[in-house]
C-alpha positions as CSV (number, residue, x, y, z in Angstrom):
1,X,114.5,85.4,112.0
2,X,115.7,86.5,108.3
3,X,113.0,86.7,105.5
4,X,114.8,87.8,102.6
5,X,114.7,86.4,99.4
6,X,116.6,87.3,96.0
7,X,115.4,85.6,92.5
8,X,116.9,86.6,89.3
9,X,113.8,85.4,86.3
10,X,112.2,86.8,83.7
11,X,108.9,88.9,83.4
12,X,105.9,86.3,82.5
13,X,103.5,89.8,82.1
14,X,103.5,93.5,81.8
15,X,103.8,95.6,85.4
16,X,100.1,96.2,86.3
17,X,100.0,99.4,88.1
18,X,97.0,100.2,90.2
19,X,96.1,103.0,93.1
20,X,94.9,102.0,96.6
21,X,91.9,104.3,97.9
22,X,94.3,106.9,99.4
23,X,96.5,107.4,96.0
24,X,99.3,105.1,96.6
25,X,100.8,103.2,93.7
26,X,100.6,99.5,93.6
27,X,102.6,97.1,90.6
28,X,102.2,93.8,90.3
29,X,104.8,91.4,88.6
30,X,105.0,88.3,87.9
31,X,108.6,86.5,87.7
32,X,109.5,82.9,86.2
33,X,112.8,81.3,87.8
34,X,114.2,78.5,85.7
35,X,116.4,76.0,86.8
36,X,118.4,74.0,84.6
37,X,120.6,70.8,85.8
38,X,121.8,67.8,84.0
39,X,120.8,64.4,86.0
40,X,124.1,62.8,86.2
41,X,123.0,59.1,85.8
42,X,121.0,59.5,82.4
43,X,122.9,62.3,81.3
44,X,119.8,64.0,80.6
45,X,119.1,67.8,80.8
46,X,116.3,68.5,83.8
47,X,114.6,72.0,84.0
48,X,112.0,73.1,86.8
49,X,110.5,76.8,86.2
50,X,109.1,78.5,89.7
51,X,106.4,81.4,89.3
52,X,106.8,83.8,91.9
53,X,103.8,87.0,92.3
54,X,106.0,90.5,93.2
55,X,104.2,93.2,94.6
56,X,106.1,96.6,94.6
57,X,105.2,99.7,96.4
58,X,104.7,103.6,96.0
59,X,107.3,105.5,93.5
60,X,109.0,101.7,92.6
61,X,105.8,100.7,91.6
62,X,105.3,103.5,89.3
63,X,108.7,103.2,88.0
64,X,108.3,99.9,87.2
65,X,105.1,100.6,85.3
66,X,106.8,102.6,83.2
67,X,110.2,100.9,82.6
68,X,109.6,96.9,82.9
69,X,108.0,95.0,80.3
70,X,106.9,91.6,79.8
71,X,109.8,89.1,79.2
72,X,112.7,91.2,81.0
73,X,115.2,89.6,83.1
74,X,114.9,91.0,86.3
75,X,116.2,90.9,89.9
76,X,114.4,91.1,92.5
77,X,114.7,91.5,96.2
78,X,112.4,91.3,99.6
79,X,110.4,89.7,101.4
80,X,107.9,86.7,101.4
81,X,104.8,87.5,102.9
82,X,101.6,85.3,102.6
83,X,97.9,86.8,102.6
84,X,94.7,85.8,103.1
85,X,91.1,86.9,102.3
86,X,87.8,85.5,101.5
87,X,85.8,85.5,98.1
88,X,82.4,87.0,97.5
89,X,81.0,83.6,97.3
90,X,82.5,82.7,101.0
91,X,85.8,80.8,100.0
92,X,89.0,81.4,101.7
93,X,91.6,82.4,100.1
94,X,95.9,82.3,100.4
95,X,98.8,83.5,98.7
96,X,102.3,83.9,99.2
97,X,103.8,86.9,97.4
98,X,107.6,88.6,97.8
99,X,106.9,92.0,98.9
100,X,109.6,93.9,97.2
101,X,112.9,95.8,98.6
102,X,114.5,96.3,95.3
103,X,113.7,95.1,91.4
104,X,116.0,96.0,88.7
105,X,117.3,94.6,85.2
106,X,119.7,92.3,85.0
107,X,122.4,92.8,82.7
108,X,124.4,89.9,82.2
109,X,123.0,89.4,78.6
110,X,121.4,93.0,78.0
111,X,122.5,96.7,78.6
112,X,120.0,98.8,80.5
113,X,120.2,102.9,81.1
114,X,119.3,103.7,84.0
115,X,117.5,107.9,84.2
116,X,117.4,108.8,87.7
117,X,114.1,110.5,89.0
118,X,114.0,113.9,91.1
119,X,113.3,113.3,94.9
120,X,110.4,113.8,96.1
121,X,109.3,115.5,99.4
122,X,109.2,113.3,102.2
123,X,110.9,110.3,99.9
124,X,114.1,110.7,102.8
125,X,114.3,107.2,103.6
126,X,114.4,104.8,100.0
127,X,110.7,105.0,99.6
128,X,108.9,103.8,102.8
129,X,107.2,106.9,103.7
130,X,103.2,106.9,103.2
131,X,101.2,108.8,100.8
132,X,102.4,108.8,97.3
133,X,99.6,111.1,95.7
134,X,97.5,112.4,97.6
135,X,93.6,111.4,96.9
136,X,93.7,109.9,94.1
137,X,92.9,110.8,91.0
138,X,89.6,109.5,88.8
139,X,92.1,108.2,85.8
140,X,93.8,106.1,88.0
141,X,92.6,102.1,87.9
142,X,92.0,101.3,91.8
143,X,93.4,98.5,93.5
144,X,90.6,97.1,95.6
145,X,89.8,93.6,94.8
146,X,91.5,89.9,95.6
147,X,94.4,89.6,95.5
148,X,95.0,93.4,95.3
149,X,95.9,95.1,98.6
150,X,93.1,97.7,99.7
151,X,95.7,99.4,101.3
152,X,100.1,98.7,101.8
153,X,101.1,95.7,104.2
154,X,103.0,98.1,106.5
Protein backbone atom coordinates (compact mmCIF):
# COMPACT_ATOMS: atom_id res chain seq x y z
CA UNK A 1 0.00 0.00 0.00
CA UNK A 2 1.25 3.59 -1.43
CA UNK A 3 1.32 6.55 1.04
CA UNK A 4 2.61 9.31 -1.00
CA UNK A 5 1.24 12.55 -1.14
CA UNK A 6 2.30 15.77 -3.22
CA UNK A 7 0.59 19.43 -2.37
CA UNK A 8 1.70 22.43 -4.08
CA UNK A 9 0.44 25.66 -1.31
CA UNK A 10 1.80 28.39 0.15
CA UNK A 11 3.79 28.90 3.49
CA UNK A 12 1.13 30.08 6.31
CA UNK A 13 4.49 30.60 8.80
CA UNK A 14 8.27 30.81 9.01
CA UNK A 15 10.28 27.17 9.04
CA UNK A 16 10.73 26.59 12.79
CA UNK A 17 13.90 24.76 13.20
CA UNK A 18 14.52 22.85 16.36
CA UNK A 19 17.25 19.96 17.55
CA UNK A 20 16.06 16.65 19.04
CA UNK A 21 18.25 15.56 22.17
CA UNK A 22 20.89 13.81 20.03
CA UNK A 23 21.56 16.98 17.53
CA UNK A 24 19.37 16.18 14.73
CA UNK A 25 17.62 19.08 12.95
CA UNK A 26 13.94 19.19 12.96
CA UNK A 27 11.61 22.12 10.67
CA UNK A 28 8.35 22.42 10.96
CA UNK A 29 6.06 24.01 8.08
CA UNK A 30 2.96 24.71 7.71
CA UNK A 31 1.33 24.72 4.05
CA UNK A 32 -2.24 26.13 2.92
CA UNK A 33 -3.68 24.30 -0.39
CA UNK A 34 -6.38 26.40 -2.02
CA UNK A 35 -8.87 25.14 -4.26
CA UNK A 36 -10.76 27.23 -6.48
CA UNK A 37 -13.87 25.86 -8.65
CA UNK A 38 -16.74 27.65 -10.17
CA UNK A 39 -20.26 25.78 -9.09
CA UNK A 40 -21.74 25.34 -12.49
CA UNK A 41 -25.47 25.93 -11.56
CA UNK A 42 -25.03 29.45 -9.85
CA UNK A 43 -22.14 30.36 -11.68
CA UNK A 44 -20.57 31.29 -8.55
CA UNK A 45 -16.78 31.01 -7.73
CA UNK A 46 -16.24 28.22 -4.67
CA UNK A 47 -12.82 28.10 -2.75
CA UNK A 48 -11.93 25.56 0.01
CA UNK A 49 -8.31 26.20 1.65
CA UNK A 50 -6.64 22.79 3.38
CA UNK A 51 -3.91 23.33 6.18
CA UNK A 52 -1.55 20.62 6.09
CA UNK A 53 1.53 20.43 9.20
CA UNK A 54 5.08 19.38 7.23
CA UNK A 55 7.76 18.02 9.25
CA UNK A 56 11.19 17.83 7.49
CA UNK A 57 14.24 16.07 8.62
CA UNK A 58 18.06 16.45 9.21
CA UNK A 59 20.19 18.73 6.54
CA UNK A 60 16.41 19.57 4.68
CA UNK A 61 15.35 20.76 7.72
CA UNK A 62 18.14 23.04 8.18
CA UNK A 63 18.05 24.16 4.65
CA UNK A 64 14.70 24.98 4.87
CA UNK A 65 15.31 27.10 7.97
CA UNK A 66 17.39 29.03 6.13
CA UNK A 67 15.82 29.39 2.67
CA UNK A 68 11.82 29.20 3.08
CA UNK A 69 9.91 32.00 4.46
CA UNK A 70 6.51 32.56 5.39
CA UNK A 71 4.13 33.02 2.34
CA UNK A 72 6.29 30.99 -0.39
CA UNK A 73 4.73 28.73 -2.72
CA UNK A 74 6.09 25.54 -2.14
CA UNK A 75 5.98 21.85 -3.19
CA UNK A 76 6.04 19.38 -1.18
CA UNK A 77 6.37 15.63 -1.22
CA UNK A 78 6.08 12.48 1.37
CA UNK A 79 4.30 10.85 3.39
CA UNK A 80 1.22 11.11 5.78
CA UNK A 81 1.90 9.76 9.03
CA UNK A 82 -0.43 10.33 12.11
CA UNK A 83 0.95 10.62 15.85
CA UNK A 84 -0.16 10.35 19.07
CA UNK A 85 0.81 11.49 22.58
CA UNK A 86 -0.77 12.51 25.79
CA UNK A 87 -0.74 16.03 27.46
CA UNK A 88 0.59 16.93 30.90
CA UNK A 89 -2.88 17.30 32.19
CA UNK A 90 -3.75 13.49 30.87
CA UNK A 91 -5.51 14.28 27.46
CA UNK A 92 -4.83 12.29 24.44
CA UNK A 93 -3.69 13.65 21.73
CA UNK A 94 -3.60 13.00 17.47
CA UNK A 95 -2.27 14.56 14.56
CA UNK A 96 -1.70 13.69 11.14
CA UNK A 97 1.40 15.41 9.55
CA UNK A 98 3.19 14.65 5.93
CA UNK A 99 6.52 13.55 6.81
CA UNK A 100 8.59 15.00 4.04
CA UNK A 101 10.63 13.34 0.97
CA UNK A 102 11.21 16.51 -0.91
CA UNK A 103 10.07 20.42 -0.38
CA UNK A 104 11.06 23.01 -2.82
CA UNK A 105 9.80 26.37 -4.50
CA UNK A 106 7.65 26.39 -6.97
CA UNK A 107 8.26 28.51 -9.85
CA UNK A 108 5.48 28.92 -11.98
CA UNK A 109 4.95 32.64 -10.86
CA UNK A 110 8.55 33.23 -9.22
CA UNK A 111 12.19 32.56 -10.04
CA UNK A 112 14.20 30.83 -7.35
CA UNK A 113 18.26 30.16 -7.38
CA UNK A 114 19.04 27.25 -6.22
CA UNK A 115 23.09 27.12 -4.24
CA UNK A 116 23.97 23.71 -3.78
CA UNK A 117 25.46 22.56 -0.41
CA UNK A 118 28.86 20.49 0.00
CA UNK A 119 28.12 16.77 0.95
CA UNK A 120 28.56 15.77 3.96
CA UNK A 121 30.10 12.47 5.40
CA UNK A 122 27.83 9.81 5.60
CA UNK A 123 24.97 12.00 3.68
CA UNK A 124 25.43 8.84 0.66
CA UNK A 125 21.96 8.05 0.44
CA UNK A 126 19.63 11.71 -0.04
CA UNK A 127 19.66 12.32 3.57
CA UNK A 128 18.38 9.29 5.54
CA UNK A 129 21.37 8.47 7.43
CA UNK A 130 21.24 9.31 11.39
CA UNK A 131 23.05 11.89 13.35
CA UNK A 132 23.16 15.19 11.84
CA UNK A 133 25.37 16.99 14.60
CA UNK A 134 26.62 15.26 16.94
CA UNK A 135 25.40 16.29 20.70
CA UNK A 136 23.99 19.08 20.30
CA UNK A 137 24.95 22.19 20.96
CA UNK A 138 23.52 24.70 24.02
CA UNK A 139 22.34 27.54 21.22
CA UNK A 140 20.30 25.23 19.59
CA UNK A 141 16.30 25.47 20.60
CA UNK A 142 15.42 21.63 21.49
CA UNK A 143 12.60 19.86 20.08
CA UNK A 144 11.06 17.98 23.03
CA UNK A 145 7.52 18.96 23.62
CA UNK A 146 3.90 18.08 21.79
CA UNK A 147 3.73 17.94 18.90
CA UNK A 148 7.56 18.05 18.43
CA UNK A 149 9.24 14.63 17.83
CA UNK A 150 11.70 13.77 20.88
CA UNK A 151 13.47 11.93 18.41
CA UNK A 152 12.91 11.07 14.06
CA UNK A 153 9.92 8.70 13.12
CA UNK A 154 12.33 6.14 11.47
Amino acid sequence: MDNSITIVGNLTRDPELRYTPTGTAQCTVGVAVNRVWTDRQTNERKENVSFFNVVLWREMAENAGECLTKGMRVIVSGRLEQRSWETQEGEKRNVVEIIADEIGPSIRWATAEVKRNERRSGDFDGGSSSGGGGGGSSSRPVANEPPAYDEEPF
